[in-house]
C-alpha positions as CSV (number, residue, x, y, z in Angstrom):
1,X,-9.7,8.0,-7.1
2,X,-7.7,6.3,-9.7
3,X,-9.0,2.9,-10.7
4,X,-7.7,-0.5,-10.9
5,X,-7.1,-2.4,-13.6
6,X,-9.2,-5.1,-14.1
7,X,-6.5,-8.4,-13.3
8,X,-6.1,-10.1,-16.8
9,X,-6.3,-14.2,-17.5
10,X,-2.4,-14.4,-16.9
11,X,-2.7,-12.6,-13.9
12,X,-5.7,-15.3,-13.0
13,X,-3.2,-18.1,-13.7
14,X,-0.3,-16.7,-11.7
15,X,-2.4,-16.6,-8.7
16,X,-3.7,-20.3,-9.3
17,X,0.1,-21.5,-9.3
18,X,0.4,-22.2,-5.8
19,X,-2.4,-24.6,-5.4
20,X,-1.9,-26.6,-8.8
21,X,1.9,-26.9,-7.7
22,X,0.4,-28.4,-4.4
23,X,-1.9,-30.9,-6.0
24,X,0.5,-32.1,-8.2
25,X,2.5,-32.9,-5.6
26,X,-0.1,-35.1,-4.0
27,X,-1.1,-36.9,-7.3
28,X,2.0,-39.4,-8.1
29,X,-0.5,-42.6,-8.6
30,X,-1.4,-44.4,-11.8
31,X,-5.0,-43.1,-13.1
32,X,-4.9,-39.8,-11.3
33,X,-6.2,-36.4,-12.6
34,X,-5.6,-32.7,-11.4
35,X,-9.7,-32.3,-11.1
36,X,-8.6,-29.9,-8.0
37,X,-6.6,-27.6,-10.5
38,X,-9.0,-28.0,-14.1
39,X,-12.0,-26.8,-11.6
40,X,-9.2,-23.7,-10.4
41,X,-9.1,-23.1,-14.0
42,X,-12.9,-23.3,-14.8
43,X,-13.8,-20.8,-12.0
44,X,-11.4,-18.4,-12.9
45,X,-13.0,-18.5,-16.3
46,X,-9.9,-19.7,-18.2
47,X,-11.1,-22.5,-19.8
48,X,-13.0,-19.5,-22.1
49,X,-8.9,-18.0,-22.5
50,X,-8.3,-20.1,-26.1
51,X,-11.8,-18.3,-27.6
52,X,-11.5,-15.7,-29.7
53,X,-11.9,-12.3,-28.0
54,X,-15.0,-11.8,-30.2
55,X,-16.4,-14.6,-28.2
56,X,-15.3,-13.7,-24.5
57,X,-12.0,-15.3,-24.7
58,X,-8.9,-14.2,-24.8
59,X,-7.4,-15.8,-28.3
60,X,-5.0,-18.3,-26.4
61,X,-3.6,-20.5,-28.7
62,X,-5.7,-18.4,-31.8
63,X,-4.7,-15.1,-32.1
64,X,-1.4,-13.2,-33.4
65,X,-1.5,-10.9,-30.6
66,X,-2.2,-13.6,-27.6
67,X,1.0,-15.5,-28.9
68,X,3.1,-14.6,-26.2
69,X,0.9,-14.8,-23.7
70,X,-0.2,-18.2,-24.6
71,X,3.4,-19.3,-24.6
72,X,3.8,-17.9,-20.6
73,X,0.3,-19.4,-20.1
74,X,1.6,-23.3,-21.4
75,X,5.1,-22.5,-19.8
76,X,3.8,-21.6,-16.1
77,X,1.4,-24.2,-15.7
78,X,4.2,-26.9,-16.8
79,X,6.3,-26.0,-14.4
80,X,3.6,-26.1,-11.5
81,X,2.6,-29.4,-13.3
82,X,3.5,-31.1,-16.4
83,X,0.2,-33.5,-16.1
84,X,-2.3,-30.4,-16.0
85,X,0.3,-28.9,-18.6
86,X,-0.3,-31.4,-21.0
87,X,-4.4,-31.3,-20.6
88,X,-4.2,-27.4,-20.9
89,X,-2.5,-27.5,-24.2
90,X,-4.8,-30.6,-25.6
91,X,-7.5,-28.3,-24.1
92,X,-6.1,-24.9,-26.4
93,X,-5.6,-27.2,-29.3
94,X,-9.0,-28.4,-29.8
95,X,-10.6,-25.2,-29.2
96,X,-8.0,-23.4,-31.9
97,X,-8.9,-26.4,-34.3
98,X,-12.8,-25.7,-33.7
99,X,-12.4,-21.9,-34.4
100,X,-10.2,-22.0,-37.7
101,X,-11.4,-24.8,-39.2
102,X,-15.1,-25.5,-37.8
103,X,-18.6,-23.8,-39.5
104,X,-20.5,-20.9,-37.5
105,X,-22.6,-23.1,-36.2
106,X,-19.7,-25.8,-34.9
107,X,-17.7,-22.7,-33.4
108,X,-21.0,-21.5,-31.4
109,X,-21.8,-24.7,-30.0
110,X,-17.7,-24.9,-28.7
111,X,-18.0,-21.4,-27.9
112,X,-20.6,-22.2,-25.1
113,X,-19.2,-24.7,-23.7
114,X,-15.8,-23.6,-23.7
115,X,-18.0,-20.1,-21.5
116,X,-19.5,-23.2,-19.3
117,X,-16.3,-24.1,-18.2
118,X,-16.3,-28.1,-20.6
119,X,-12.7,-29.4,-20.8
120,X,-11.6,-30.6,-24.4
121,X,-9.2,-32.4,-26.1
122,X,-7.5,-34.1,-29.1
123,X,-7.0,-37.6,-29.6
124,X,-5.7,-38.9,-32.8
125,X,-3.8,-41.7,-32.0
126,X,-5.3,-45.4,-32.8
127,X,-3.5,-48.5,-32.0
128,X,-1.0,-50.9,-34.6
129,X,-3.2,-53.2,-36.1
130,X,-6.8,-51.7,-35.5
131,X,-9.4,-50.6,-37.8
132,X,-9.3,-46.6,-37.7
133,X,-11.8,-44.5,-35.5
134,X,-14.8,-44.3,-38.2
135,X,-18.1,-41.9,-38.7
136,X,-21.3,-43.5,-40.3
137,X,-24.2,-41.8,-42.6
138,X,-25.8,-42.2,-38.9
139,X,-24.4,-39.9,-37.0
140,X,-22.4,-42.8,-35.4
141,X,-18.9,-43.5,-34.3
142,X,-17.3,-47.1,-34.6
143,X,-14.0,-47.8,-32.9
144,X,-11.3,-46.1,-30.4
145,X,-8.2,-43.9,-29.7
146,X,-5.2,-44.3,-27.5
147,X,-3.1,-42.2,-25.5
148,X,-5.8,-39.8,-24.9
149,X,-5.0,-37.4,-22.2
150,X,-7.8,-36.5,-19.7
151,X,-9.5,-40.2,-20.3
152,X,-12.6,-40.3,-18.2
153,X,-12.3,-36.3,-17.9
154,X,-12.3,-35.0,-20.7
155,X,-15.9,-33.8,-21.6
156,X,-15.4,-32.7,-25.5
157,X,-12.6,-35.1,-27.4
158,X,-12.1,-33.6,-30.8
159,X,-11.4,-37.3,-32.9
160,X,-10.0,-37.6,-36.4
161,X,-12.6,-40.3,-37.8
162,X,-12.4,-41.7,-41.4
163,X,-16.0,-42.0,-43.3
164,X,-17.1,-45.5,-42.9
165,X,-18.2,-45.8,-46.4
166,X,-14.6,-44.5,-47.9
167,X,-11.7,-45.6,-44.8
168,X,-9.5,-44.5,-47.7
169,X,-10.3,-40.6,-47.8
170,X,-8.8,-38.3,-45.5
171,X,-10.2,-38.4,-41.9
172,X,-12.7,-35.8,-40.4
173,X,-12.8,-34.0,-37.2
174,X,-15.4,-34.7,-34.5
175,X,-16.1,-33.3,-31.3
176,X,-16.8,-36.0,-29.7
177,X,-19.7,-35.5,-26.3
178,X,-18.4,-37.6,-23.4
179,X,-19.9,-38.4,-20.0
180,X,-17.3,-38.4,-16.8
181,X,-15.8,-41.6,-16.4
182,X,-17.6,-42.9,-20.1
183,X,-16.1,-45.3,-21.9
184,X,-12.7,-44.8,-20.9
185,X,-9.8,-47.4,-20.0
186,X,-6.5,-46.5,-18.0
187,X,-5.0,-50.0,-17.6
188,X,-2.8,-49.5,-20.5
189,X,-1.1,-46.4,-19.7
190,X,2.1,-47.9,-17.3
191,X,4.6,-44.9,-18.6
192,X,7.1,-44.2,-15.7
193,X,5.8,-40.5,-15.8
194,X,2.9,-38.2,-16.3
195,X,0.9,-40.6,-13.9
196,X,-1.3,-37.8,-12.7
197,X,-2.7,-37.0,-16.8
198,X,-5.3,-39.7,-16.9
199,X,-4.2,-41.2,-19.7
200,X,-5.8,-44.2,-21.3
201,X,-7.7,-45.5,-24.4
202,X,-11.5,-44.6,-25.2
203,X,-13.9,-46.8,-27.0
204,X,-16.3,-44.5,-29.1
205,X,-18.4,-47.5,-30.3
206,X,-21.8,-46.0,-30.5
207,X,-21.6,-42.9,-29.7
208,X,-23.6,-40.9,-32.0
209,X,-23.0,-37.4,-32.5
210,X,-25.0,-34.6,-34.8
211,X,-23.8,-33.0,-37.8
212,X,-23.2,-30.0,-35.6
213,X,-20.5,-31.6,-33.7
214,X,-18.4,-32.4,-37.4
215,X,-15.7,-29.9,-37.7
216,X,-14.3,-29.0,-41.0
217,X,-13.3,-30.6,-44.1
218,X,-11.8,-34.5,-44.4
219,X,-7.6,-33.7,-43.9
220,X,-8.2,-30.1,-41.8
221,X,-6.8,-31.7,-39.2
222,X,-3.3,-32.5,-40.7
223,X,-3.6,-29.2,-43.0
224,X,-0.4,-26.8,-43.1
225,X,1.4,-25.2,-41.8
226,X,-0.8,-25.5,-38.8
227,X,-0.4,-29.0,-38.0
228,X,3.7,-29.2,-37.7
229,X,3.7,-25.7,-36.5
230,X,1.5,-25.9,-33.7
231,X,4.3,-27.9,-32.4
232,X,5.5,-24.7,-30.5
233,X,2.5,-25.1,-27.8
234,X,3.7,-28.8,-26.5
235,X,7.3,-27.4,-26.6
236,X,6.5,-24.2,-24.2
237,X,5.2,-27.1,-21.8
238,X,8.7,-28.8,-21.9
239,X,10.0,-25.9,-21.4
240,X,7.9,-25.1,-17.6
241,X,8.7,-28.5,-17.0
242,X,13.0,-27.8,-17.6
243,X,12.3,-24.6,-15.8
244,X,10.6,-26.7,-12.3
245,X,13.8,-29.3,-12.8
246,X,16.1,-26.0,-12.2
247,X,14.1,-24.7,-9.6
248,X,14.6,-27.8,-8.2
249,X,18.6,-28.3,-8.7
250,X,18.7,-24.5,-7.2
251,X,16.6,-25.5,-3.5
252,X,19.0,-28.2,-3.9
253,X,22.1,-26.2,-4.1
254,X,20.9,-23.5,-1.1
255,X,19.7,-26.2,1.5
256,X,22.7,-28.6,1.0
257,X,25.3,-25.7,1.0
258,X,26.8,-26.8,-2.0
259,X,26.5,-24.1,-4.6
260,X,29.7,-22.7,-4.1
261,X,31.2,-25.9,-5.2
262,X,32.9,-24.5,-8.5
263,X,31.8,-27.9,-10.3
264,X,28.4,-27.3,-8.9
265,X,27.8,-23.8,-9.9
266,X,29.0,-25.2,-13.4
267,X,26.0,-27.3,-13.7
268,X,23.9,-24.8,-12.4
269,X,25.3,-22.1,-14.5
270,X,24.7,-24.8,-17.7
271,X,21.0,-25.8,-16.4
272,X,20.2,-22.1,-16.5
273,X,21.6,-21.1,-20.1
274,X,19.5,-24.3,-21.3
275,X,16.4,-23.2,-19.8
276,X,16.6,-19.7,-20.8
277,X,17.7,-20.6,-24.6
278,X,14.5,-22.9,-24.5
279,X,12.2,-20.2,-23.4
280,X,13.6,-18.0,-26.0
281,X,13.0,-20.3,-28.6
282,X,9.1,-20.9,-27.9
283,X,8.3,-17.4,-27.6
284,X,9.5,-16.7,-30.9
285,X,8.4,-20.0,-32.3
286,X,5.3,-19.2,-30.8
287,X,5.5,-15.5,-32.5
288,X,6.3,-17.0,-36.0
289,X,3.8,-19.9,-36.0
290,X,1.3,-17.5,-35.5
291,X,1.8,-14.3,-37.2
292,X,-0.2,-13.4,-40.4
293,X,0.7,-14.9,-43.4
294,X,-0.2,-14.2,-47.3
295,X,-2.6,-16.5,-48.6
296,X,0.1,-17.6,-51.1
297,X,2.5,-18.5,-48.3
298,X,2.8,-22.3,-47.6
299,X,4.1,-21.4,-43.8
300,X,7.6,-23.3,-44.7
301,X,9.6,-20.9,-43.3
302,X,7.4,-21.3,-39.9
303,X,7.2,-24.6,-39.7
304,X,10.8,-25.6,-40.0
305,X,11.8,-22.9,-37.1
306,X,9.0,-24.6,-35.1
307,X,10.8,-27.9,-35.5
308,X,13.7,-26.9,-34.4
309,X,12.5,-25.2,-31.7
310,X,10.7,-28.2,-30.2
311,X,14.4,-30.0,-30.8
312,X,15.8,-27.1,-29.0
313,X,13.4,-27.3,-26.2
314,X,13.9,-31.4,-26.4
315,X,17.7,-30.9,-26.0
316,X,17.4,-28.2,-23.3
317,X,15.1,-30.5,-21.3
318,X,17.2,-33.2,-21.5
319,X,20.6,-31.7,-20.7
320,X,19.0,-30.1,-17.1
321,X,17.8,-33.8,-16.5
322,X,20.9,-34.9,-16.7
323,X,22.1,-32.1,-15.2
324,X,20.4,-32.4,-12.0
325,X,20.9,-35.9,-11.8
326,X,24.5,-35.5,-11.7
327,X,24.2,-32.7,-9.2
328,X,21.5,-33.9,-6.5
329,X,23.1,-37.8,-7.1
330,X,21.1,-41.0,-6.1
331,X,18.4,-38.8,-3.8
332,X,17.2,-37.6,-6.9
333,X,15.6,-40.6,-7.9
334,X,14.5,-41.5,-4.7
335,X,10.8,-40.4,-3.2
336,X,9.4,-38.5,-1.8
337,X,12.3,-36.2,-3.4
338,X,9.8,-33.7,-5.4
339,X,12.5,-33.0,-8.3
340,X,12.2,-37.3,-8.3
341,X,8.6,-36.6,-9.6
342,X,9.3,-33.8,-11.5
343,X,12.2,-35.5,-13.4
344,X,10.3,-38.6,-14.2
345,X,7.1,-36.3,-15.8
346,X,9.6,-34.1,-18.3
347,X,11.7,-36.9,-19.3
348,X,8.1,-39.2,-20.2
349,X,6.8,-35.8,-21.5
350,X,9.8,-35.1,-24.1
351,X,9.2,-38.1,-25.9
352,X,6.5,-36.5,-28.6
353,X,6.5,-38.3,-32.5
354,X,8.9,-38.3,-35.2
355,X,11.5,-36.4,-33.2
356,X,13.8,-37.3,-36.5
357,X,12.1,-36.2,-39.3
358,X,11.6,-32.4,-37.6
359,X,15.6,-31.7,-37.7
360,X,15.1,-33.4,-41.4
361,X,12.5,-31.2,-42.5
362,X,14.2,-28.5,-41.1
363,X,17.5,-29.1,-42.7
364,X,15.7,-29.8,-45.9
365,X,14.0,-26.0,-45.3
366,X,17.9,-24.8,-44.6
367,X,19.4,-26.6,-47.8
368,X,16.7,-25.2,-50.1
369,X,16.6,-22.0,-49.2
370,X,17.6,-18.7,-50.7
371,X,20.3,-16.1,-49.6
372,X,22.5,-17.0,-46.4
373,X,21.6,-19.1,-43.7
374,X,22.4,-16.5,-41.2
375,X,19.0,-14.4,-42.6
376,X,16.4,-17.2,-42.7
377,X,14.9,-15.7,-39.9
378,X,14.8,-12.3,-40.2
């Protein structure tokens, strides 16, 4: 009798689909969380998926190979739900940043409880006007973060903190140990979208933390090429998000009888060629950022493709919104319309930092560079 083949972690995910896109549906409210869909995920052992394979993962996020299936991992799980989306790609991130820039011991310690099913995260940003996040020579932190993503939930936030005795010198990493619920405020988030991300500020103020839990060198986390061209992962999120807009225009289209309308199939027709164009610009984003590179190699070449891949994405997302506005009309801001929900999480989602000075630094890349446009990429 021949054997089966043992289902692999995308084949895990695809069959968690259904239920995430039901929760999300339910989960429209300021302060919510998908704690249905992140416990999916942890008993289906995917959590572990961004470990190296060495350590029982599957190199999500981490490894050359797993590129393209960490792309379809970020891109199916936005289109069931942005929200989880967004924690899922936080959650890959932190666990790359661990692995490549962490010591043994810092990588062991994640290692486990990534295997135990912990959700992390990175939270960087600190609000206009306030002292920076900052580490003492005891073990302890002094200050806060905002917009962090999983606030409350979150049981592993990787922090940048500065050293208290020198705020000037490049900031540190920290995985941070959080209790559910601990120290966490969601009032501030009031963003028309992503209301089911449980997004908020978190006050670290004495929280102590062992020299176990400090990852890497002060400036690893902003080190490149990895910081600009991780860029790709957030982007193939977008992108499931675009594609769940189409979906959405489509149901539209076949239950209203209206996609033989010429200037509806134009739309349609136009959503389509966007959304396929984005996909086709992570996955190779997603195969440049992380293929081996000489030592000697700055990762220019891969970071300005990355860039404009996320603009591409940006663009792509944007069009189908507009898109499917004009197609579905007034009901499509109107609930319980699901594309209403969906349409108000992408277009909150698309609005990541310094959109700007990406298509400048890749321009700059595309002025400078040797030989003919046309073979930059090759």
């Amino acid at each position: 009798m021949r054997s089966q083949a043992r289902p692999g972690p995308l084949d895990a995910l695809r069959a968690l689909l259904p239920g995430v896109l039901a929760e999300a549906a339910e989960l429209d409210h300021d302060g919510a969380f998908p704690s249905g869909s992140v416990a999916a995920l942890r008993e289906a052992g995917l959590l572990a998926a961004p470990l190296a394979t060495g350590l029982g993962g599957a190199g999500w996020g981490l490894e050359p190979l797993a590129a393209r299936d960490t792309a379809t991992a970020l891109r199916l799980v936005g289109r069931a739900s942005l929200p989880l989306g967004r924690l899922l790609e936080g959650h890959v991130n932190a666990l790359r940043l661990v692995q490549r820039r962490g010591a043994p011991a810092a990588v062991r310690l994640a290692a486990e409880e990534a295997r135990a099913g912990l959700l992390f995260g990175v939270w960087n940003t600190e609000a206009p006007g306030e002292a920076p996040l900052t580490l003492g020579a005891d073990g302890v932190l002094r200050g806060r973060k905002i917009l962090c993503s999983g606030a409350g939930h979150v049981a592993r936030a990787l922090v940048t903190a500065r050293d208290a005795a020198d705020p000037a010198a490049p900031p540190r990493m920290v995985l941070a140990p959080l209790a559910p619920a601990e120290r966490a405020d969601l009032s501030p988030w009031t963003a028309q979208g992503m209301r089911a991300s449980a997004t908020g500020a978190v006050d670290f103020t004495g929280l102590a933390v062992g020299e176990e839990r400090v990852v890497g060198s002060p400036g690893d986390y902003a080190r490149q090429p990895d910081f600009s061209a991780g860029a790709w992962r957030f982007a193939a999120v977008h992108c499931g998000g675009a594609e769940a807009v189409l979906g959405h225009l489509r149901d539209h289209l076949r239950r209203t009888g209206r996609g033989g309308d010429p200037h509806q199939a134009a739309r349609l027709g136009t959503a389509a060629l966007a959304v396929e164009s984005a996909r086709l610009w992570v996955e190779a984003a997603a195969e440049r950022a992380e293929a081996p590179r000489a030592a000697e190699d700055p990762g220019e070449g891969a970071i300005a493709f990355v860039n404009l891949a996320r603009l591409a994405v940006e663009r792509a997302g944007l069009d189908v919104l507009e898109l499917a506005a004009r197609s579905v009309g007034l009901s499509a801001y109107m609930r319980p319309n699901p594309v209403e929900r969906v349409m108000r999480d992408l277009a909150t989602y698309l609005r990541q930092p310094n959109p700007d000075g990406a298509l400048a630094a890749a321009a700059r890349h595309v002025l400078e560079a040797p030989g003919h446009p046309g073979d930059l990429w090759d």
